[in-house]
N, CA, C and O atoms as CSV, one atom per row, in Angstrom:
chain,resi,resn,atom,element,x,y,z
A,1,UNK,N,N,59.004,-1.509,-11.214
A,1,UNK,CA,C,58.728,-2.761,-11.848
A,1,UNK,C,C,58.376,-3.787,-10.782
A,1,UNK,O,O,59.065,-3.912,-9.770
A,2,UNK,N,N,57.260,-4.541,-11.032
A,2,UNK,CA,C,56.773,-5.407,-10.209
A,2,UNK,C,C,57.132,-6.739,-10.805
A,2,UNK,O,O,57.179,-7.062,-11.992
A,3,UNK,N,N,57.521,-7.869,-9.064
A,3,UNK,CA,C,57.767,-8.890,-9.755
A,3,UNK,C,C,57.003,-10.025,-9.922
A,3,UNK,O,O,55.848,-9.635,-10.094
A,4,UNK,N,N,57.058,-11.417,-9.966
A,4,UNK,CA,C,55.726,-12.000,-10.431
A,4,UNK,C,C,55.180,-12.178,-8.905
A,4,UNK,O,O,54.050,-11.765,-8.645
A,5,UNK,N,N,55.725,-12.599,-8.211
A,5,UNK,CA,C,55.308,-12.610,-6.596
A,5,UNK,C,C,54.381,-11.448,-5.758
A,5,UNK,O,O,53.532,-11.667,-4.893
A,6,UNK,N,N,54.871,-10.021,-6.355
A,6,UNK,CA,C,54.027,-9.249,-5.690
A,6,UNK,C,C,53.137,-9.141,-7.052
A,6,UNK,O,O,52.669,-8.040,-6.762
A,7,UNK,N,N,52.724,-9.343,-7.927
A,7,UNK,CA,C,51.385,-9.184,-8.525
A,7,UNK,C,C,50.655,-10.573,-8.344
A,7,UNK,O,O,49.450,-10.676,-8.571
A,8,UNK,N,N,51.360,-11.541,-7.965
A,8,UNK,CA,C,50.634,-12.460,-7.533
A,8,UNK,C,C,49.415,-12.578,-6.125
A,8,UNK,O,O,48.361,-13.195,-5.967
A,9,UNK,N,N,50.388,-11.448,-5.123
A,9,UNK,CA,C,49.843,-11.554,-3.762
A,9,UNK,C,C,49.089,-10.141,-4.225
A,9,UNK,O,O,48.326,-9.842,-3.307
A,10,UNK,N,N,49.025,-9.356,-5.083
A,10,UNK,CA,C,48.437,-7.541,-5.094
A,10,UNK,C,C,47.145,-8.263,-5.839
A,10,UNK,O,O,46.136,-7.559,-5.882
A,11,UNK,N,N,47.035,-9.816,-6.537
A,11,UNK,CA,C,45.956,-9.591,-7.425
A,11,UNK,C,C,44.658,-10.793,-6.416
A,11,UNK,O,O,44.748,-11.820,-5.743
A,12,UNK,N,N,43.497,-9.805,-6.895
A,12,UNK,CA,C,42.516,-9.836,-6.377
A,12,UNK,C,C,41.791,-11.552,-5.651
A,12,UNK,O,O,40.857,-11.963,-6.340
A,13,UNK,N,N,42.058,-12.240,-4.729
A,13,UNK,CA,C,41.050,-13.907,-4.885
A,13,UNK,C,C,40.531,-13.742,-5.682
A,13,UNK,O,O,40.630,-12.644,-6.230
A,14,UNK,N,N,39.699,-14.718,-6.191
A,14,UNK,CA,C,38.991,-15.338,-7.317
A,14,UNK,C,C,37.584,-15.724,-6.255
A,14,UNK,O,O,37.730,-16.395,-5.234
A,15,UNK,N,N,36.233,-15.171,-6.705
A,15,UNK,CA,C,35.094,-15.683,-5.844
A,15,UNK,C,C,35.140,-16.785,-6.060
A,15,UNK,O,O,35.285,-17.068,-7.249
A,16,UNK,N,N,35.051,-17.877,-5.121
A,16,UNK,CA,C,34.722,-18.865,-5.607
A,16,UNK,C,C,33.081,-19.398,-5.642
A,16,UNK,O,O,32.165,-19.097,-4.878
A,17,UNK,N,N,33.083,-20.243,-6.750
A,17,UNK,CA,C,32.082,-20.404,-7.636
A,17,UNK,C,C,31.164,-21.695,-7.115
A,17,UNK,O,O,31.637,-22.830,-7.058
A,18,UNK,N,N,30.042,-21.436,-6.812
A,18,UNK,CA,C,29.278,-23.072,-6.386
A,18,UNK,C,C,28.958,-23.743,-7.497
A,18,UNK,O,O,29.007,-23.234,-8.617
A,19,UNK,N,N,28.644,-24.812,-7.285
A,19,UNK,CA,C,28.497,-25.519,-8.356
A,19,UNK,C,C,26.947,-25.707,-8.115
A,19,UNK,O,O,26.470,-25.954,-7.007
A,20,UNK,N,N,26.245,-25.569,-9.225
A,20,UNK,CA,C,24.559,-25.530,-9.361
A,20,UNK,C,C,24.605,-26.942,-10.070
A,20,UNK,O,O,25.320,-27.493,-10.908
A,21,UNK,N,N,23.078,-27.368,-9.041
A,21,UNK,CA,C,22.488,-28.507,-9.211
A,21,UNK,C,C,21.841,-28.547,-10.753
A,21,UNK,O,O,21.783,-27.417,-11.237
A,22,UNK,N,N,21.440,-29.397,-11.455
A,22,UNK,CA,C,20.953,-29.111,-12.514
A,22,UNK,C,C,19.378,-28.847,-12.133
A,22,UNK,O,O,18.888,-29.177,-11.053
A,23,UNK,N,N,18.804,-28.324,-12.991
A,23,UNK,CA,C,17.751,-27.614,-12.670
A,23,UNK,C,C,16.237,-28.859,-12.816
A,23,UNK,O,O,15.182,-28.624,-12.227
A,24,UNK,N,N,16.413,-29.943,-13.569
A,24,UNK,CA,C,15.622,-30.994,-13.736
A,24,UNK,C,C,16.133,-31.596,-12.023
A,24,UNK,O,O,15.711,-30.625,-11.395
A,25,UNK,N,N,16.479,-32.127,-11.405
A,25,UNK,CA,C,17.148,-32.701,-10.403
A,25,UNK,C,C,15.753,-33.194,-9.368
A,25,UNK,O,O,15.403,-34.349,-9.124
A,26,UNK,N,N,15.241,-32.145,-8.969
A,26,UNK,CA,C,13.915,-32.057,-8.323
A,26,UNK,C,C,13.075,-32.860,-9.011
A,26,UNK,O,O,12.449,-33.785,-8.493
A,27,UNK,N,N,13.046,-32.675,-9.702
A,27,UNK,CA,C,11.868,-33.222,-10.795
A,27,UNK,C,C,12.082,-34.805,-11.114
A,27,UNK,O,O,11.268,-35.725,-11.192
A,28,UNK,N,N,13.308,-34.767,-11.248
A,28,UNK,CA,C,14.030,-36.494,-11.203
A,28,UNK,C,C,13.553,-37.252,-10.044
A,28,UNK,O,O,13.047,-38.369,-9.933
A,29,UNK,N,N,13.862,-36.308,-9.197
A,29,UNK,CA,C,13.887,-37.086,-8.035
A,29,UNK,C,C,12.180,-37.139,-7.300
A,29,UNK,O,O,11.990,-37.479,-6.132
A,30,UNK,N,N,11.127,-36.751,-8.210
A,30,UNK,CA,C,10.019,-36.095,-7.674
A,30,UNK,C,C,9.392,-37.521,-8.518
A,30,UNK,O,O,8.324,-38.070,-8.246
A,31,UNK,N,N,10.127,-37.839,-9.339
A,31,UNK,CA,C,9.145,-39.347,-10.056
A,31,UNK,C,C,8.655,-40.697,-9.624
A,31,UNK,O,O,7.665,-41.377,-9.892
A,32,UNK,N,N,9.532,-40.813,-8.988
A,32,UNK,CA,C,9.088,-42.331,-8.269
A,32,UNK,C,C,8.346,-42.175,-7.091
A,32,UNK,O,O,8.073,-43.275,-6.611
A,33,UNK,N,N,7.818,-41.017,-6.293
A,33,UNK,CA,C,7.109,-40.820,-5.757
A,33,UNK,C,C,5.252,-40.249,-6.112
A,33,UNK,O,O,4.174,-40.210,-5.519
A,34,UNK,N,N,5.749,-39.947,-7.261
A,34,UNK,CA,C,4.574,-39.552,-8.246
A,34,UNK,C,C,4.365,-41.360,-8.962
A,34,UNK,O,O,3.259,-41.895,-9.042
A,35,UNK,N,N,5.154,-41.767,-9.229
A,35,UNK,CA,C,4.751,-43.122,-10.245
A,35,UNK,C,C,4.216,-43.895,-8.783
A,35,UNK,O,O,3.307,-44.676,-9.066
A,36,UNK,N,N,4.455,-43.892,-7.661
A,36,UNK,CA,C,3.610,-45.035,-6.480
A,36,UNK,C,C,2.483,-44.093,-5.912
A,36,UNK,O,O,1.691,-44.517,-5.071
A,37,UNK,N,N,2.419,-42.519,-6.499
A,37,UNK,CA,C,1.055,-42.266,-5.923
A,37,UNK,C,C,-0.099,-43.079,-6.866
A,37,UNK,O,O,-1.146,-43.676,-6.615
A,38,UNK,N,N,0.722,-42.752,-8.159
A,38,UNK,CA,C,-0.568,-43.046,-9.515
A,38,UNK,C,C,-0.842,-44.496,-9.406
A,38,UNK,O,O,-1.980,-44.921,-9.609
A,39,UNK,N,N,0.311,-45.413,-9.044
A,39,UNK,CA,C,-0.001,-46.902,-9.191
A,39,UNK,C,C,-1.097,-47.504,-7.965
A,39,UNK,O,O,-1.940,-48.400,-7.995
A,40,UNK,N,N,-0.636,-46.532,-6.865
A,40,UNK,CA,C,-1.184,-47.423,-5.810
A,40,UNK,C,C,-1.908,-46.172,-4.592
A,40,UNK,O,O,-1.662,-45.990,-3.400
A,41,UNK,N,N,-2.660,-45.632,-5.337
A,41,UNK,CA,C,-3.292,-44.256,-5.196
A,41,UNK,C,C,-4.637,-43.309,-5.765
A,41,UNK,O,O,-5.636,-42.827,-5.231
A,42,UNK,N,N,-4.074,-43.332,-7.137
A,42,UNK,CA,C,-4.545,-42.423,-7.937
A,42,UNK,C,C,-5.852,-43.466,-8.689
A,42,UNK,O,O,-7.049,-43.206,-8.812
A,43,UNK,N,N,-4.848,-45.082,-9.233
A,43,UNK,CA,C,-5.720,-45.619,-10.260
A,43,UNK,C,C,-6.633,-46.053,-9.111
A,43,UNK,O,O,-7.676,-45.404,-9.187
A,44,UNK,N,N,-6.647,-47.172,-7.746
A,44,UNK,CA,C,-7.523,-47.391,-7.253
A,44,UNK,C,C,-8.770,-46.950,-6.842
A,44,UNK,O,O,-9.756,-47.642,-6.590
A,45,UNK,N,N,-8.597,-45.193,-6.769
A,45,UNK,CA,C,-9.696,-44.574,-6.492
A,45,UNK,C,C,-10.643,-44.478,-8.049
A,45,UNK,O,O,-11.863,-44.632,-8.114
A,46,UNK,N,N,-9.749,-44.193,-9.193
A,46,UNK,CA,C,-10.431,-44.169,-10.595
A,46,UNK,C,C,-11.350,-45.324,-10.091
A,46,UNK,O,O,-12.465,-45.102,-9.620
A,47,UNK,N,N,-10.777,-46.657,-10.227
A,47,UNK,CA,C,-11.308,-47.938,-10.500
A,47,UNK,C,C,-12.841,-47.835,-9.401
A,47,UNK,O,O,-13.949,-48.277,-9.706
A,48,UNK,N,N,-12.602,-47.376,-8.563
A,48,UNK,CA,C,-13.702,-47.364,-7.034
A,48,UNK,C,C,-14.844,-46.530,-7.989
A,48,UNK,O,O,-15.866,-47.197,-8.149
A,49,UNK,N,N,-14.859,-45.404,-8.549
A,49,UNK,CA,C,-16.067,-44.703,-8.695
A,49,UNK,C,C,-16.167,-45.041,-9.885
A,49,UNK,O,O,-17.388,-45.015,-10.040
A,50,UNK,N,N,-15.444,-45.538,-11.467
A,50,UNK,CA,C,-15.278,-46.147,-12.159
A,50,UNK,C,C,-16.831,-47.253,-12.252
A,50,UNK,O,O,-17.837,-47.163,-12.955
A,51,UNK,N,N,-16.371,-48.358,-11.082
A,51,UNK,CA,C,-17.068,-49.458,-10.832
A,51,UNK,C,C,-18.456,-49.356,-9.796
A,51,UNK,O,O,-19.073,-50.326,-9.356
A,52,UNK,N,N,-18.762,-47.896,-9.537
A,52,UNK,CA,C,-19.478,-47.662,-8.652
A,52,UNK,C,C,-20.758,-47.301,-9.618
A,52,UNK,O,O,-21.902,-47.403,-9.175
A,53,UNK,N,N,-20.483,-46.845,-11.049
A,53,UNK,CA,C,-21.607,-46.743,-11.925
A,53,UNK,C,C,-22.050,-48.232,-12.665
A,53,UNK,O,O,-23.196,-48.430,-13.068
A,54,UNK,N,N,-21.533,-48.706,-12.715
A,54,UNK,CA,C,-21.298,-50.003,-13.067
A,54,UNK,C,C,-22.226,-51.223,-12.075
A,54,UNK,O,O,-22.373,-51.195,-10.853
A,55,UNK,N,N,-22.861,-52.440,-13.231
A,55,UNK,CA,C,-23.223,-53.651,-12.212
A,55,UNK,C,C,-22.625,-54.802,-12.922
A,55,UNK,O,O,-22.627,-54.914,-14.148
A,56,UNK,N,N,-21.994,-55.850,-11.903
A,56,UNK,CA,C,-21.439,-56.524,-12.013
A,56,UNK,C,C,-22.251,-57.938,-11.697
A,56,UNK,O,O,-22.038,-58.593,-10.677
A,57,UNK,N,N,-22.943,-58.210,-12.430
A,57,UNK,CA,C,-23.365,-59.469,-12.276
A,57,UNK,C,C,-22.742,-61.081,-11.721
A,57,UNK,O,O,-23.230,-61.849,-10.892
A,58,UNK,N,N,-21.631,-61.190,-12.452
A,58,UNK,CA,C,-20.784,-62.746,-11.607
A,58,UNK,C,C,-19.471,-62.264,-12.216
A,58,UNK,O,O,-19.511,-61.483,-13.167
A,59,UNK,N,N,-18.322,-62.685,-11.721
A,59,UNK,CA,C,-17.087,-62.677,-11.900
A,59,UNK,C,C,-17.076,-62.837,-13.904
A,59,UNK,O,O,-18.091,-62.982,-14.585
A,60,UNK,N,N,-15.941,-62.770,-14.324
A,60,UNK,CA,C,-16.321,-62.879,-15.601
A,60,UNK,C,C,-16.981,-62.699,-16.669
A,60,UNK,O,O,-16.882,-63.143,-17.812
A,61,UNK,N,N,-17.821,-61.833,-16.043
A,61,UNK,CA,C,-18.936,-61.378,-17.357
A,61,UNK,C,C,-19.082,-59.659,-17.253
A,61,UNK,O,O,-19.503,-59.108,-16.236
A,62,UNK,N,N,-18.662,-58.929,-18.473
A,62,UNK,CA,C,-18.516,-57.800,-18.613
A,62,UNK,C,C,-19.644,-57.309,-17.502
A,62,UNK,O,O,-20.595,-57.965,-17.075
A,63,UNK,N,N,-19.274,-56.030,-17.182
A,63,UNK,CA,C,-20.345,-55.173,-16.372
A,63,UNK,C,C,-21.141,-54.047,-17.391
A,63,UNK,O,O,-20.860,-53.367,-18.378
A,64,UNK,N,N,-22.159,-54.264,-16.621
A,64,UNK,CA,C,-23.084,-52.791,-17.086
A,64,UNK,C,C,-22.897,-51.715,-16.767
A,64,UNK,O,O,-22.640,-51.424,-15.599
A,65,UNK,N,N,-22.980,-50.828,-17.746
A,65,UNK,CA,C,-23.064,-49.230,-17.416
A,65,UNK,C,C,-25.117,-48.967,-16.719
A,65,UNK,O,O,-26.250,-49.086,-17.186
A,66,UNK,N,N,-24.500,-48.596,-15.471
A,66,UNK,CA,C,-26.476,-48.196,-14.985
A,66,UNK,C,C,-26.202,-46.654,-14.333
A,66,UNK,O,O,-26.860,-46.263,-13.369
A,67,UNK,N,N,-25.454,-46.062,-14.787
A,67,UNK,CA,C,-24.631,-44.491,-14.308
A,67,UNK,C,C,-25.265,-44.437,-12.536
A,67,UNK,O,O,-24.890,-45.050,-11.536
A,68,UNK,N,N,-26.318,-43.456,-12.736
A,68,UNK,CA,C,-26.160,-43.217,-11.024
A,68,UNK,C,C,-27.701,-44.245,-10.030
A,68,UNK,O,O,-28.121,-44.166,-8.875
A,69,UNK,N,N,-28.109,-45.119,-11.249
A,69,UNK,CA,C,-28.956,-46.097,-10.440
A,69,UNK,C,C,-28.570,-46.666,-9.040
A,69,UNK,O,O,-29.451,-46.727,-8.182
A,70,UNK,N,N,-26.931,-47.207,-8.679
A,70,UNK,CA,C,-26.531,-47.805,-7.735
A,70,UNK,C,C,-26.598,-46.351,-6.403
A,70,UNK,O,O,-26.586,-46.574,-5.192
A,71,UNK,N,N,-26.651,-45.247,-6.890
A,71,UNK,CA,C,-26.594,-44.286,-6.076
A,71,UNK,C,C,-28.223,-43.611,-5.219
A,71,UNK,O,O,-28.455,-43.144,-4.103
A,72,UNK,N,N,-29.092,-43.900,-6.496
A,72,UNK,CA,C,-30.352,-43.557,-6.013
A,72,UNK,C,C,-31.054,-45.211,-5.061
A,72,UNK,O,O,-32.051,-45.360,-4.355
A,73,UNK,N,N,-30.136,-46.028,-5.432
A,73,UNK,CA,C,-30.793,-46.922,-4.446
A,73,UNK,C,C,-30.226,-47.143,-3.480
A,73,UNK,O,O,-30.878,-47.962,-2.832
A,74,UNK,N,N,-29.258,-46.842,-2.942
A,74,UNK,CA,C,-27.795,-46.926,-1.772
A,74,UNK,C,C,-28.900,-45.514,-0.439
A,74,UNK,O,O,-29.011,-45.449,0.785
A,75,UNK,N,N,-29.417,-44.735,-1.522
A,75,UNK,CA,C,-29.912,-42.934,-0.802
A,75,UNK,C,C,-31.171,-43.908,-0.645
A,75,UNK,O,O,-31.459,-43.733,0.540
A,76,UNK,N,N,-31.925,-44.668,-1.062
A,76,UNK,CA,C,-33.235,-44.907,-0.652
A,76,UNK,C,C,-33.598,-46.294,0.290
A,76,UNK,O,O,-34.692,-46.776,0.586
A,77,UNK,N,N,-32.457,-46.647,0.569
A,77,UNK,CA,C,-31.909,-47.885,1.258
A,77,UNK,C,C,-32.259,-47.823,3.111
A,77,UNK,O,O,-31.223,-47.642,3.750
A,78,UNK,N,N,-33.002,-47.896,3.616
A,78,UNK,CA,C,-33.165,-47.370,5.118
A,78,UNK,C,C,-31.608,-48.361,5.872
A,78,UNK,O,O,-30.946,-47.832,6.765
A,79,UNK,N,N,-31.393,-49.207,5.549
A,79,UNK,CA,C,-30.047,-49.967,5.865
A,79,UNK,C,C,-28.760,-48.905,5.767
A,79,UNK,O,O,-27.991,-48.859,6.728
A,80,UNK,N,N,-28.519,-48.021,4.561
A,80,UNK,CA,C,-27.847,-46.924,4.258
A,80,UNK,C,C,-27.668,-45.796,5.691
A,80,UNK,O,O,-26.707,-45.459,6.382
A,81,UNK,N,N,-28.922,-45.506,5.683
A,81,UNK,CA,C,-28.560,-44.467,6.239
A,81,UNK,C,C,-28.638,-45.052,8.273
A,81,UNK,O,O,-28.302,-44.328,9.210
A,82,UNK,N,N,-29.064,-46.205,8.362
A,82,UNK,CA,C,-28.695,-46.482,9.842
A,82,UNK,C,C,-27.474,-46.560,10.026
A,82,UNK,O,O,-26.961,-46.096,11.044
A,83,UNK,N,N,-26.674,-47.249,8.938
A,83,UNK,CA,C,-25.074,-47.189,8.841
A,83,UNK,C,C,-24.638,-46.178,8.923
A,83,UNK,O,O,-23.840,-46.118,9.858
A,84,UNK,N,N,-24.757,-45.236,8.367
A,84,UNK,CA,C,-24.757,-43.691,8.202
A,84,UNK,C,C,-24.679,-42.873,9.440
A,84,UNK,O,O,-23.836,-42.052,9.802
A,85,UNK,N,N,-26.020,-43.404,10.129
A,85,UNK,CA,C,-25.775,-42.670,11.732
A,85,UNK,C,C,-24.863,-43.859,12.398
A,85,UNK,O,O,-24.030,-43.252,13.072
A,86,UNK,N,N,-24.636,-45.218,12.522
A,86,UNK,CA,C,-23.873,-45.820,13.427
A,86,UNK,C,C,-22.555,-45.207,13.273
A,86,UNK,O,O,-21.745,-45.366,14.186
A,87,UNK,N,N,-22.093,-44.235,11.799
A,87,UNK,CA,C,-21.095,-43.573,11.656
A,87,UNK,C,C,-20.619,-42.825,12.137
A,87,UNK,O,O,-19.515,-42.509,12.582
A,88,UNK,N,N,-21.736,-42.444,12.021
A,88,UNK,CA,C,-21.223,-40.927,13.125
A,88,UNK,C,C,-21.226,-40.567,14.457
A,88,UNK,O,O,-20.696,-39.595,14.995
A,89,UNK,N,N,-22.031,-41.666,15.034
A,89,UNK,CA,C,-21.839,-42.059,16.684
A,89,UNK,C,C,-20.736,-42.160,16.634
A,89,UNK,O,O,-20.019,-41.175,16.808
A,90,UNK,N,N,-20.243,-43.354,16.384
A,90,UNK,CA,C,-19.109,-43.385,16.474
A,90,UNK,C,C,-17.687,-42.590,16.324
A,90,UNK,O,O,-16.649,-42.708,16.976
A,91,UNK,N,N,-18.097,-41.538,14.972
A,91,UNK,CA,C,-16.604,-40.684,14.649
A,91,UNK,C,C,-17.290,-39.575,15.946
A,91,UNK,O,O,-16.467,-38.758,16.358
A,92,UNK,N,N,-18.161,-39.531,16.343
A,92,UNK,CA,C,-18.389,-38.285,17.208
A,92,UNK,C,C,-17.873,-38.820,18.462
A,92,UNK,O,O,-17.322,-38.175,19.354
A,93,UNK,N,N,-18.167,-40.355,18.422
A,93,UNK,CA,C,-17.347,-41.086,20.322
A,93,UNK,C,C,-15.754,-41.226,20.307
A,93,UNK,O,O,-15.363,-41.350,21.468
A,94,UNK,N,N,-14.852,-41.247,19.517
A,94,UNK,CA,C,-13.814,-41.218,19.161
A,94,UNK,C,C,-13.207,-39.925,19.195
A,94,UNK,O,O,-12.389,-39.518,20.019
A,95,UNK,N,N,-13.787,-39.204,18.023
A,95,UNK,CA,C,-13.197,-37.619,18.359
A,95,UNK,C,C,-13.143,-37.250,20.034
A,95,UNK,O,O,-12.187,-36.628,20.497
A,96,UNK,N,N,-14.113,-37.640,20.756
A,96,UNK,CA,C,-14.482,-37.107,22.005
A,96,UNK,C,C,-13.640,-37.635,23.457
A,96,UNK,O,O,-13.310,-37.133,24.532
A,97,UNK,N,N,-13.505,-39.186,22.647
A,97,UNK,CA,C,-12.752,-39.448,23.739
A,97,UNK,C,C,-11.113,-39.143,23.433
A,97,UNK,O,O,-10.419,-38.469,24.194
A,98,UNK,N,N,-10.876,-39.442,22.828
A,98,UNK,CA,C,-9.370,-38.814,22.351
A,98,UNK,C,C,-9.233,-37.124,22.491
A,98,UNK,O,O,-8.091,-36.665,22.496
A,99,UNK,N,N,-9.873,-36.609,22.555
A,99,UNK,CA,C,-9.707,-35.157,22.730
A,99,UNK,C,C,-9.776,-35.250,23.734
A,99,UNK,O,O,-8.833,-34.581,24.156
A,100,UNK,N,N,-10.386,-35.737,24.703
A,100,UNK,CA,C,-10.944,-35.881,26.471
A,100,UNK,C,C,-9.471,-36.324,27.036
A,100,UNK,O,O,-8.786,-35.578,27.736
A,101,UNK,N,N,-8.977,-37.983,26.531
A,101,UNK,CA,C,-7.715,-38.456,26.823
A,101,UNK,C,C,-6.665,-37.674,26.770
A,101,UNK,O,O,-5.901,-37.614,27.734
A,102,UNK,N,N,-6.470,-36.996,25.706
A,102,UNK,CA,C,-4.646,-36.167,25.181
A,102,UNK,C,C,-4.744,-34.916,26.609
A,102,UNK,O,O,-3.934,-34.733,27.518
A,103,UNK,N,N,-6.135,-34.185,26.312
A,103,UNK,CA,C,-6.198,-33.165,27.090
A,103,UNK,C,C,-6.009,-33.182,28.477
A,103,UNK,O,O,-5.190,-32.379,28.924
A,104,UNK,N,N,-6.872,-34.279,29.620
A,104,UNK,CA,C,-6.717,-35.101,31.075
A,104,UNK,C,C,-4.913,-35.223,30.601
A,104,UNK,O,O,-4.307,-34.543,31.429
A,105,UNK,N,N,-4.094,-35.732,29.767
A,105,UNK,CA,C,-2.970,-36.545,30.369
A,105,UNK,C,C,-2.366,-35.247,30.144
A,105,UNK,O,O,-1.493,-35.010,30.978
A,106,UNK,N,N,-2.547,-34.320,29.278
A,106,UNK,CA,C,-1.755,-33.329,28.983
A,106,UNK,C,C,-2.001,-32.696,30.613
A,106,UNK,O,O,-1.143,-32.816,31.488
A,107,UNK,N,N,-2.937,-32.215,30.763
A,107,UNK,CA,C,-3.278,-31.437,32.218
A,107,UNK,C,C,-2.508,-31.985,33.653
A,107,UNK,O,O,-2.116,-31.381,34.652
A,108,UNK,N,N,-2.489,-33.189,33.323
A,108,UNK,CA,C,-1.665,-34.004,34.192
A,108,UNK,C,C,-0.509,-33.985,34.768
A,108,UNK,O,O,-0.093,-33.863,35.920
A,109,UNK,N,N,0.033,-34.164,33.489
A,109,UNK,CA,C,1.249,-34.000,33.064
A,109,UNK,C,C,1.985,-32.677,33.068
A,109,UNK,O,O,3.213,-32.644,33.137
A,110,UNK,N,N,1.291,-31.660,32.999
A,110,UNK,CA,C,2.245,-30.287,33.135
A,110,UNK,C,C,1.726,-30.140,34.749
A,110,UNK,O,O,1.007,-29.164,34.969
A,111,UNK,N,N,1.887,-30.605,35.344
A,111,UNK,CA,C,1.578,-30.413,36.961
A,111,UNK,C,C,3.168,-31.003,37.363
A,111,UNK,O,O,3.589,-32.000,36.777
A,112,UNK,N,N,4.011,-30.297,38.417
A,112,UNK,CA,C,5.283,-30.639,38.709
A,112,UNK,C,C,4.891,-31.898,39.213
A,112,UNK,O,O,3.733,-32.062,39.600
A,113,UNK,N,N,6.153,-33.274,39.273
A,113,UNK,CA,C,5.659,-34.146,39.663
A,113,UNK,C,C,7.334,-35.061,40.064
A,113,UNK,O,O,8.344,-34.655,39.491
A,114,UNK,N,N,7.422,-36.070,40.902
A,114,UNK,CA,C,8.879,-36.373,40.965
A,114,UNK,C,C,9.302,-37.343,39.686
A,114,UNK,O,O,8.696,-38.317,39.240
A,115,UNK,N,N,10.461,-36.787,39.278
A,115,UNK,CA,C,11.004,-37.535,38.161
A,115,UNK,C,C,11.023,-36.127,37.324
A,115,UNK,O,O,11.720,-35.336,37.959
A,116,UNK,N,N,10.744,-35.801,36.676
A,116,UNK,CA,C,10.073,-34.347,36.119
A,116,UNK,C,C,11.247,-33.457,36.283
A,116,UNK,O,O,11.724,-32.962,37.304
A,117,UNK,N,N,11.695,-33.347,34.711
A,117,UNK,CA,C,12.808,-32.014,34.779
A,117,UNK,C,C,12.459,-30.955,35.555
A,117,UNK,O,O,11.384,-31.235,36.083
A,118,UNK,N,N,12.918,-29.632,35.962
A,118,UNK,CA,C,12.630,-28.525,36.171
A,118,UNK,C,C,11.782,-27.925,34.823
A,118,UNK,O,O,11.635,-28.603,33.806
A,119,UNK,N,N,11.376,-26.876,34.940
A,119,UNK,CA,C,10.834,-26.042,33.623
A,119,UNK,C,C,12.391,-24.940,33.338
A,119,UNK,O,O,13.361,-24.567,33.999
A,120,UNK,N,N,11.915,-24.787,32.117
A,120,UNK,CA,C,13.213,-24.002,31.798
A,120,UNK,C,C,12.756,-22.532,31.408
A,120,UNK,O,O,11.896,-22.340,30.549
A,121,UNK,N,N,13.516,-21.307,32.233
A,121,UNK,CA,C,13.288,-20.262,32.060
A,121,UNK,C,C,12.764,-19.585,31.022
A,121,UNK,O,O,12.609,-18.366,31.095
């Protein structure tokens, strides 16, 4: 006959049990980052191509629908496309020098020098 003490210590722990997040939780927490993409994100770009078919004559007075007129005259615009190349001089002088800069300081910089930890095995 067993007494309550040794079936107490003979009987098995108990797994213990985690406690689960609720399964919406993510999703809760996924909203207010979704509600400031749409507010200050999502609608501004609508509104941009929205208003890009569109002519707006003076403040206050409804706009016209002229669908892709503002587009065939923007493409036939010689002003357009000089902008166009001053663009890309430029993103091509930028890319170039910043790739030129990181790379020189990087090269530099892994050269032993005083002040300069050791390298580590």
């Amino acid at each position: 006959m067993t007494t309550r003490a040794e079936s107490i210590v003979a009987a098995k722990p108990r797994a213990r049990t985690r406690r689960r997040r609720p399964a919406f939780l993510p999703y809760l927490l996924a909203v207010p980052i979704l509600a400031y993409e749409a507010v200050f994100l999502l609608y501004p770009i609508y509104q941009g191509i929205h208003s890009s078919f569109t002519k707006q004559v003076s403040i206050g007075k409804p706009a016209t629908w002229v669908g892709l007129a503002n587009y065939r005259r923007m493409l036939h615009d010689p002003t357009f496309w000089s902008v166009m190349g001053n663009t890309i001089v430029y993103m091509v002088a930028v890319i170039v020098v910043a790739i030129g800069f990181g790379l020189g300081s990087a090269l530099v910089l892994n050269r032993p020098f005083r002040g300069r930890a050791p390298r580590a095995p």
